[in-house]
PDB file with one MODEL, atoms N, CA, C and O in Angstrom:
MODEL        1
ATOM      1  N   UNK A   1      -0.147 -49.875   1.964  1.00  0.00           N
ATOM      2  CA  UNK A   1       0.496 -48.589   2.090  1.00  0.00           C
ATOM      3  C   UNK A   1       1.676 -48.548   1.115  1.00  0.00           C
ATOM      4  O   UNK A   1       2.478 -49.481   1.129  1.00  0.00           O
ATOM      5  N   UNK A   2       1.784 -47.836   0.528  1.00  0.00           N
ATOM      6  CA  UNK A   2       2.994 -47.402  -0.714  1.00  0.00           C
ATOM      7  C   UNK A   2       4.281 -47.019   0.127  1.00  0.00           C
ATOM      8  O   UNK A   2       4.476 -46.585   1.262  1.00  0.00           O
ATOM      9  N   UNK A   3       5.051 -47.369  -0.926  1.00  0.00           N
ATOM     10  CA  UNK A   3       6.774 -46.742  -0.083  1.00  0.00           C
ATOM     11  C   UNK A   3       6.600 -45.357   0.319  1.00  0.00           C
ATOM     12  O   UNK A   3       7.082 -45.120   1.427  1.00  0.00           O
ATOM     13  N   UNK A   4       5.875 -44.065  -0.449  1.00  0.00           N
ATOM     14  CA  UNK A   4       6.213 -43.147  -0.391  1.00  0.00           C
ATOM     15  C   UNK A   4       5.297 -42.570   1.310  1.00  0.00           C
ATOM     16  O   UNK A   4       5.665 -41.786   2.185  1.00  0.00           O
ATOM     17  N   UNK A   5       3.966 -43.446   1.148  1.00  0.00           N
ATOM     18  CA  UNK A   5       3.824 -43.340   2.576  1.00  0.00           C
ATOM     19  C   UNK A   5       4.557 -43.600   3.545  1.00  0.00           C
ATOM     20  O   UNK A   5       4.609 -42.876   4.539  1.00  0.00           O
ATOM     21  N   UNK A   6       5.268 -44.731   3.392  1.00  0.00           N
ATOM     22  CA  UNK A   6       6.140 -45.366   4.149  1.00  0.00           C
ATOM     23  C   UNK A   6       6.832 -44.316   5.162  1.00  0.00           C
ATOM     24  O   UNK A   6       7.000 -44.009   6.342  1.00  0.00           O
ATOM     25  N   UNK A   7       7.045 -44.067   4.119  1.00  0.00           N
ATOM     26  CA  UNK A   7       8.551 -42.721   4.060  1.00  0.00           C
ATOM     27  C   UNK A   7       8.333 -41.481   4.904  1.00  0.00           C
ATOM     28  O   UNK A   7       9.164 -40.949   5.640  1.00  0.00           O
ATOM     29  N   UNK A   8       6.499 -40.929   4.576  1.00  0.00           N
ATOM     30  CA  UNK A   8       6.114 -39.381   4.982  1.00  0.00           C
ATOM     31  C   UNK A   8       5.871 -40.150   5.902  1.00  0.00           C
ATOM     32  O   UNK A   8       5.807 -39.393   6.871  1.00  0.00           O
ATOM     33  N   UNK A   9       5.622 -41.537   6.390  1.00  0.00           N
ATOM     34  CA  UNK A   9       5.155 -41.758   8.409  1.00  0.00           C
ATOM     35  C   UNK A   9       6.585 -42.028   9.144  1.00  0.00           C
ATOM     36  O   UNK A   9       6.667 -42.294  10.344  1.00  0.00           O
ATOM     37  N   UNK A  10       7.434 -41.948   8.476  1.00  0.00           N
ATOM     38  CA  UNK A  10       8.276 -42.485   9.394  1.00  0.00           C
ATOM     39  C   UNK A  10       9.218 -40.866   9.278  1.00  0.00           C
ATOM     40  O   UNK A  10      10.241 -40.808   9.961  1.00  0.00           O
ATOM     41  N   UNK A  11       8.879 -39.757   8.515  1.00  0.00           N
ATOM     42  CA  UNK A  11       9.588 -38.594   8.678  1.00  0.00           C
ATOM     43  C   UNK A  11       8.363 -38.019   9.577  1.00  0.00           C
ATOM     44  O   UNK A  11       8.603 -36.996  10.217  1.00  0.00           O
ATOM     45  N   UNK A  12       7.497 -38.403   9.644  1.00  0.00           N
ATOM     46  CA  UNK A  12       6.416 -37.467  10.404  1.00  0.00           C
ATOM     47  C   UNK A  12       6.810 -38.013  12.287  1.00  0.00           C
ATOM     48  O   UNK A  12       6.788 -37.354  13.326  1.00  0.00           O
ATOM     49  N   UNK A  13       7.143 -39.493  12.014  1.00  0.00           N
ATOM     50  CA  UNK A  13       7.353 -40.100  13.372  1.00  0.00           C
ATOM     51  C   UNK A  13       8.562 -39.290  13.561  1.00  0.00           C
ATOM     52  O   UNK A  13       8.395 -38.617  14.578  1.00  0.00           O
ATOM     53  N   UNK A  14       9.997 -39.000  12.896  1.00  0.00           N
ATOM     54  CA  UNK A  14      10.771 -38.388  13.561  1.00  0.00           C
ATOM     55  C   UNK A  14      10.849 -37.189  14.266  1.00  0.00           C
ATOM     56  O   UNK A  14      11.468 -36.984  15.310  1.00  0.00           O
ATOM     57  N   UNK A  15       9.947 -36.157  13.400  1.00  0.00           N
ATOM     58  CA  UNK A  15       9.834 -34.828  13.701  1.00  0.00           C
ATOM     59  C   UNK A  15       9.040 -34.558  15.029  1.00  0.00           C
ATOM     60  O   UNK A  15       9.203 -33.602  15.787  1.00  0.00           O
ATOM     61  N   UNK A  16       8.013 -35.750  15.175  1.00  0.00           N
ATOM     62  CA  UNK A  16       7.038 -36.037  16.401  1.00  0.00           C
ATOM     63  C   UNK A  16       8.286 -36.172  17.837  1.00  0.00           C
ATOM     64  O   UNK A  16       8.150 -35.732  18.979  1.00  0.00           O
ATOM     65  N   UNK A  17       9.511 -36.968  17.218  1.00  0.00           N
ATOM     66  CA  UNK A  17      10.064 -37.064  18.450  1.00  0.00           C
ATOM     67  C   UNK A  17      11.356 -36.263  18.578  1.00  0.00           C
ATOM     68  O   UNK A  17      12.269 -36.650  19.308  1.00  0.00           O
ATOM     69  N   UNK A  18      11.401 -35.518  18.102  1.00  0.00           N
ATOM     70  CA  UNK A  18      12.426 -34.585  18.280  1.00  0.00           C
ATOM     71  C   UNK A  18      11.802 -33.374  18.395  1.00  0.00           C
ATOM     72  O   UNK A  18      12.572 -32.441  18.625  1.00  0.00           O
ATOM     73  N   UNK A  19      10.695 -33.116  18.310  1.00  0.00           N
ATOM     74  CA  UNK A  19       9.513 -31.797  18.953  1.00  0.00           C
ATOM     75  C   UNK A  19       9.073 -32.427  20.445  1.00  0.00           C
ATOM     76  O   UNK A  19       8.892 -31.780  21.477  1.00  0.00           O
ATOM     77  N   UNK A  20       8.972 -33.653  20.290  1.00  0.00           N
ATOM     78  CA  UNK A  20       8.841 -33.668  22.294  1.00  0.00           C
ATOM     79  C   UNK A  20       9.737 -33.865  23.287  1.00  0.00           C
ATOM     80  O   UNK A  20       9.587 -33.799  24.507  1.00  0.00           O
ATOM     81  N   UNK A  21      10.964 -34.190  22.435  1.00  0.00           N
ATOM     82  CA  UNK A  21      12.437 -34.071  23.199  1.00  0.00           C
ATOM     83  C   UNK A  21      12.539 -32.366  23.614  1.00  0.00           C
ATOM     84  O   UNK A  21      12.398 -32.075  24.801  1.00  0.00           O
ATOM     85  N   UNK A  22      12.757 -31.399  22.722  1.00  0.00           N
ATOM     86  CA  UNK A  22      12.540 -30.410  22.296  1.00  0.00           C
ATOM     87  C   UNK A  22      11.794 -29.380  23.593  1.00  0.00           C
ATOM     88  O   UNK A  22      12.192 -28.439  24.280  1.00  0.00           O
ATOM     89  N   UNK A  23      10.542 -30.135  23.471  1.00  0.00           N
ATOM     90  CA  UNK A  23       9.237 -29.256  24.544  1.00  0.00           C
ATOM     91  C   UNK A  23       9.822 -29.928  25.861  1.00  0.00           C
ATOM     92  O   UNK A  23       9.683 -29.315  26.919  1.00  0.00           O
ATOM     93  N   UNK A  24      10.371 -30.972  25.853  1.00  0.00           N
ATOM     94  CA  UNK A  24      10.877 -31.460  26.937  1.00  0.00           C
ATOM     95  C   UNK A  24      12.361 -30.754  27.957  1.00  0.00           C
ATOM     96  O   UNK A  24      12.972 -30.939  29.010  1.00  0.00           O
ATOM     97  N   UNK A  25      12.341 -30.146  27.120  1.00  0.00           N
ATOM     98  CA  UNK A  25      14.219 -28.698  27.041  1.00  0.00           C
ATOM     99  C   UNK A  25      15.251 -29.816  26.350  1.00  0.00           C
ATOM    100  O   UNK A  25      16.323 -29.219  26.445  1.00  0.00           O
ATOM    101  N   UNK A  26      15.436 -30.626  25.944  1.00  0.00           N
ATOM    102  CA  UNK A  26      16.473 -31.600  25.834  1.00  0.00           C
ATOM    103  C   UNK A  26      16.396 -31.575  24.146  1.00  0.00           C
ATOM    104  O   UNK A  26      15.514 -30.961  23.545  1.00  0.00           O
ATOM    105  N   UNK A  27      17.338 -32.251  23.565  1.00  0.00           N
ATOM    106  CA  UNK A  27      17.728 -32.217  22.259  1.00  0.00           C
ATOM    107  C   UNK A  27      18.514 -33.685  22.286  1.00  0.00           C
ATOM    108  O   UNK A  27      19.173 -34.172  23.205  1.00  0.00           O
ATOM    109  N   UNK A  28      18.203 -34.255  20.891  1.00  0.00           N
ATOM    110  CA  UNK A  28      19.636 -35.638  20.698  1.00  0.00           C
ATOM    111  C   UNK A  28      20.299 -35.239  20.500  1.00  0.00           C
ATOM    112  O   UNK A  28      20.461 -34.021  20.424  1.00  0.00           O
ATOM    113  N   UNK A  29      21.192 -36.267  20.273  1.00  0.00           N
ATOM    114  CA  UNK A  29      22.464 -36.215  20.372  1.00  0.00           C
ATOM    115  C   UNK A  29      22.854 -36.119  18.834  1.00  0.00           C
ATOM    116  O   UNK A  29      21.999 -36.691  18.158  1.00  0.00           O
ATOM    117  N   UNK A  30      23.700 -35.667  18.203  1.00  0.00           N
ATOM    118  CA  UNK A  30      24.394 -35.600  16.765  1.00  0.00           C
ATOM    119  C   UNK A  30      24.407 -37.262  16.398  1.00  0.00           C
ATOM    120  O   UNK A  30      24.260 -37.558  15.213  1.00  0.00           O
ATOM    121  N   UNK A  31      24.567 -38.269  17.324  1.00  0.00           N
ATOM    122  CA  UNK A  31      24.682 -39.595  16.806  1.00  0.00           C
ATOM    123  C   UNK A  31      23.567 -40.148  16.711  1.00  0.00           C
ATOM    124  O   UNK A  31      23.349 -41.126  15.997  1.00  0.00           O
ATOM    125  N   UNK A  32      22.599 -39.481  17.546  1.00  0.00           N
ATOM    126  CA  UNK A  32      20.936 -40.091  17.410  1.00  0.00           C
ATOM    127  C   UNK A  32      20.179 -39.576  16.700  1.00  0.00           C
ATOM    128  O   UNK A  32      19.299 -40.207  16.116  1.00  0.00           O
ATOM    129  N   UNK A  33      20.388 -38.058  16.570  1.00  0.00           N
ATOM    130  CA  UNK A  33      19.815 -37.721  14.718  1.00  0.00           C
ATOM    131  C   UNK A  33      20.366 -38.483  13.818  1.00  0.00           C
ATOM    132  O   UNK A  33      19.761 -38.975  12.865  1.00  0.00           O
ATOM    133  N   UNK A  34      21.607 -38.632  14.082  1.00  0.00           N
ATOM    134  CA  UNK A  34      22.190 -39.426  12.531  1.00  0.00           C
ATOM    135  C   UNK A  34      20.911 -41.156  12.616  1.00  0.00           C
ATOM    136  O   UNK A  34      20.217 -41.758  11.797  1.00  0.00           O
ATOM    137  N   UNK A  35      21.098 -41.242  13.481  1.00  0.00           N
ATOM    138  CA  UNK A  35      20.445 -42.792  13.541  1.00  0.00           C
ATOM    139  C   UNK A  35      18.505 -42.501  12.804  1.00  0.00           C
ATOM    140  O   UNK A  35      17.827 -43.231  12.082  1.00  0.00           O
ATOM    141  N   UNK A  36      18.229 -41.263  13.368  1.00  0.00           N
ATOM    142  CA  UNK A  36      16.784 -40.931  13.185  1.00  0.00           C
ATOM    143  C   UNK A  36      16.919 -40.542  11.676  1.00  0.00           C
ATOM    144  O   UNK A  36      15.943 -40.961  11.054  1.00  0.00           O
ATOM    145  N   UNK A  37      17.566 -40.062  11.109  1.00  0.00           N
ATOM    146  CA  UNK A  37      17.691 -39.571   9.761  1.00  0.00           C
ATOM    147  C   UNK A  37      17.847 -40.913   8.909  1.00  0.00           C
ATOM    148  O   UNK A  37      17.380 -40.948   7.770  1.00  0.00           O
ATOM    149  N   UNK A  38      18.560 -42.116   9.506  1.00  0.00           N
ATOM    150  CA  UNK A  38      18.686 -42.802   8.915  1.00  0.00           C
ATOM    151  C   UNK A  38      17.386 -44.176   9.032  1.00  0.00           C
ATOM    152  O   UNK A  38      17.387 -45.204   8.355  1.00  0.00           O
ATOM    153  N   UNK A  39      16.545 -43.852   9.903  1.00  0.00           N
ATOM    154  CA  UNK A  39      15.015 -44.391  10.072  1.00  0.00           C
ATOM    155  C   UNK A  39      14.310 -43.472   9.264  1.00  0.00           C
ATOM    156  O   UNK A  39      13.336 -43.763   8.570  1.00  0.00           O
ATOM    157  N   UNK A  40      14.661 -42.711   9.337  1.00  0.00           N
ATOM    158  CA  UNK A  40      13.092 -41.601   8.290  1.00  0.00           C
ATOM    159  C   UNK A  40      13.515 -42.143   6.706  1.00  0.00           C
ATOM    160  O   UNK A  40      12.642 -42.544   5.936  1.00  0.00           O
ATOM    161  N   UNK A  41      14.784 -42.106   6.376  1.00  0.00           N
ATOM    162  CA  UNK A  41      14.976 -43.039   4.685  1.00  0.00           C
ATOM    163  C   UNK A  41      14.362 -44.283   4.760  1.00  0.00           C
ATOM    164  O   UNK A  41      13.423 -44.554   4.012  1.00  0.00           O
ATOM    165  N   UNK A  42      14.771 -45.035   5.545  1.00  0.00           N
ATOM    166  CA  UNK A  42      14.242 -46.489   5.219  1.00  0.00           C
ATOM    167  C   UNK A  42      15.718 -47.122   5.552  1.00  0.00           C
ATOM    168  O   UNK A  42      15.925 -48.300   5.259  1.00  0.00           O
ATOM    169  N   UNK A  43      16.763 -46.314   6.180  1.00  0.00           N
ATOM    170  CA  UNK A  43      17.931 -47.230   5.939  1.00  0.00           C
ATOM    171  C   UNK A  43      18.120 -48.309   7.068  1.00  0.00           C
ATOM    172  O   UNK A  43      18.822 -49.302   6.878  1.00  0.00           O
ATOM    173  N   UNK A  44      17.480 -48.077   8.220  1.00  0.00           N
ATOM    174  CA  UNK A  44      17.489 -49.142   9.618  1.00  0.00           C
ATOM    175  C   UNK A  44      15.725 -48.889   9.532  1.00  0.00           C
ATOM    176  O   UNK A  44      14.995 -48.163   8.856  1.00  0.00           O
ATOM    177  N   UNK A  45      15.516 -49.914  10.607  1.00  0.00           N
ATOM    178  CA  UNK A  45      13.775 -50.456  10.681  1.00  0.00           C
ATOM    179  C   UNK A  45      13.905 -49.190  12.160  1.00  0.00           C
ATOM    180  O   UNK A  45      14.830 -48.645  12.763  1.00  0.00           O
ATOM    181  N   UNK A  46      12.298 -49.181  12.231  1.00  0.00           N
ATOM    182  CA  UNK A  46      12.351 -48.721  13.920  1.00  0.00           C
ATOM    183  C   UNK A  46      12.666 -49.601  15.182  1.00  0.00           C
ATOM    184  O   UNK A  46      12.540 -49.309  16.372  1.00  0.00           O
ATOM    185  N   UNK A  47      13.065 -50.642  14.655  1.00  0.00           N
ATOM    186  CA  UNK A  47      13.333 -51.864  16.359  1.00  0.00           C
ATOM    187  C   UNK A  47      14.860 -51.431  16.115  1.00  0.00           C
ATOM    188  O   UNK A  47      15.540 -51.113  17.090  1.00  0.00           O
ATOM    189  N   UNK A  48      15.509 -51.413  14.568  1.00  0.00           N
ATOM    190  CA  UNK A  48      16.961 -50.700  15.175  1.00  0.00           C
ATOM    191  C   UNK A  48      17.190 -49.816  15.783  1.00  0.00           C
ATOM    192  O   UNK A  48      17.894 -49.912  16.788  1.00  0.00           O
ATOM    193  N   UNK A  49      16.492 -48.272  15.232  1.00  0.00           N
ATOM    194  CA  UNK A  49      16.627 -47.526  15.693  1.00  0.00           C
ATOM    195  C   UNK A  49      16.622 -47.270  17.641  1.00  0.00           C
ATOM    196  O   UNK A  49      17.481 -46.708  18.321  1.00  0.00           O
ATOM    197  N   UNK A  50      15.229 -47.973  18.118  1.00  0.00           N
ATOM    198  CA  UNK A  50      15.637 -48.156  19.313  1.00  0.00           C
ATOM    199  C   UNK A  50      16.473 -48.894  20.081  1.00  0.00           C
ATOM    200  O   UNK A  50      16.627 -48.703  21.288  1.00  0.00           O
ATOM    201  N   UNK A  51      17.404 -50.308  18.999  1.00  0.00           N
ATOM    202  CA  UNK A  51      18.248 -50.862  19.642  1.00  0.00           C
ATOM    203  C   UNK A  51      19.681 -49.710  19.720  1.00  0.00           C
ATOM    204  O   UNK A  51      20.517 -49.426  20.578  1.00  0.00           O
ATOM    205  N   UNK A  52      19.491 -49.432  18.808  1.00  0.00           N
ATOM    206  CA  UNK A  52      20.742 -48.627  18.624  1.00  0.00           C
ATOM    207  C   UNK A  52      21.252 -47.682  19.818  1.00  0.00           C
ATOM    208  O   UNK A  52      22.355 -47.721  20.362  1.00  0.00           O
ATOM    209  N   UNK A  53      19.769 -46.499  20.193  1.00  0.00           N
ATOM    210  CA  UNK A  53      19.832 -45.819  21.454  1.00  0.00           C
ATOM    211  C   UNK A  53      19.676 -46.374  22.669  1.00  0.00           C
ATOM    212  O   UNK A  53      19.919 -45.664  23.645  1.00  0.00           O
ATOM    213  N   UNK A  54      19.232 -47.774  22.871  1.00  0.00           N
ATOM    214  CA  UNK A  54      19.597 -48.202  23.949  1.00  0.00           C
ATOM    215  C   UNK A  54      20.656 -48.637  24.158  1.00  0.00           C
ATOM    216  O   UNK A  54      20.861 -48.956  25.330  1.00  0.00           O
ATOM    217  N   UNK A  55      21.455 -48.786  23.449  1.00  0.00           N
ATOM    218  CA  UNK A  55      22.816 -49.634  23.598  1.00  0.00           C
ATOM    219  C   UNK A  55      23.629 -48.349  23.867  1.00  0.00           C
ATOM    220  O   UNK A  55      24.415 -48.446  24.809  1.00  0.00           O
ATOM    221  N   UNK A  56      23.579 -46.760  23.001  1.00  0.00           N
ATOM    222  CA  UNK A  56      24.374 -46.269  23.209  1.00  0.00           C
ATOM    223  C   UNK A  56      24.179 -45.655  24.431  1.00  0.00           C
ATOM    224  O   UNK A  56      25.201 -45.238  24.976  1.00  0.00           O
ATOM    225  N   UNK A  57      23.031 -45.481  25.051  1.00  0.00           N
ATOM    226  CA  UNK A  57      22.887 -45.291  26.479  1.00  0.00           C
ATOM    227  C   UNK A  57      22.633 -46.072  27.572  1.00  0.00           C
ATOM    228  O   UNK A  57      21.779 -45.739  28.394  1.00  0.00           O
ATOM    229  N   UNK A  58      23.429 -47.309  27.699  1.00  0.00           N
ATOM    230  CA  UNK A  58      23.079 -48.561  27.926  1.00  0.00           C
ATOM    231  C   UNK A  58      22.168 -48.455  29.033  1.00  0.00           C
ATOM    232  O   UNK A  58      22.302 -48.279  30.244  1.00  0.00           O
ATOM    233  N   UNK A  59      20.947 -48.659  28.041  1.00  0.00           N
ATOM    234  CA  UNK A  59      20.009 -49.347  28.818  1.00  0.00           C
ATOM    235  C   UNK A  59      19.066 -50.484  28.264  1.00  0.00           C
ATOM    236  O   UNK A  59      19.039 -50.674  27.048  1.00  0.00           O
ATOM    237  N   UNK A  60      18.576 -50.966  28.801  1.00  0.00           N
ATOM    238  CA  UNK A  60      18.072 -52.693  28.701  1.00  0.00           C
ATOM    239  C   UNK A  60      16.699 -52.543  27.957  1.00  0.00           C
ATOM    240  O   UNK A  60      16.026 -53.540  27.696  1.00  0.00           O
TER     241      UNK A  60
ENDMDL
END
C-alpha cells in the first residue's frame, strides 16, 4: 500500500468516526479532533490516537 493510500484510509477512517459520533447526537471534543486530524496526516499511529482519548477520559 503506498503512503498516499495510507493517508485516504486513515482520512476515510476519521470521517467514518465522526459521522457515527454524529448519528449518535454527540460530537468530539475540539481536543479529539485535534488528535484525529493529527492521525489522518500520519502525525500519531492509531494505538496513539486511542491512547490519547483514553487517558483524556480516563478510561482503561
Amino acid at each position: 500500500m503506498t503512503e498516499l493510500q495510507k493517508a485516504k484510509r486513515r482520512v476515510k477512517a476519521v470521517r467514518a468516526i465522526r459521522r457515527s459520533s454524529e448519528l449518535e447526537g454527540a460530537r468530539s471534543t475540539d481536543a479529539t479532533r485535534a488528535d484525529q486530524v493529527a492521525y489522518a496526516r500520519g502525525t500519531i499511529t492509531a494505538a496513539e490516537l486511542r491512547d490519547r482519548v483514553r487517558r483524556r477520559y480516563k478510561l482503561q
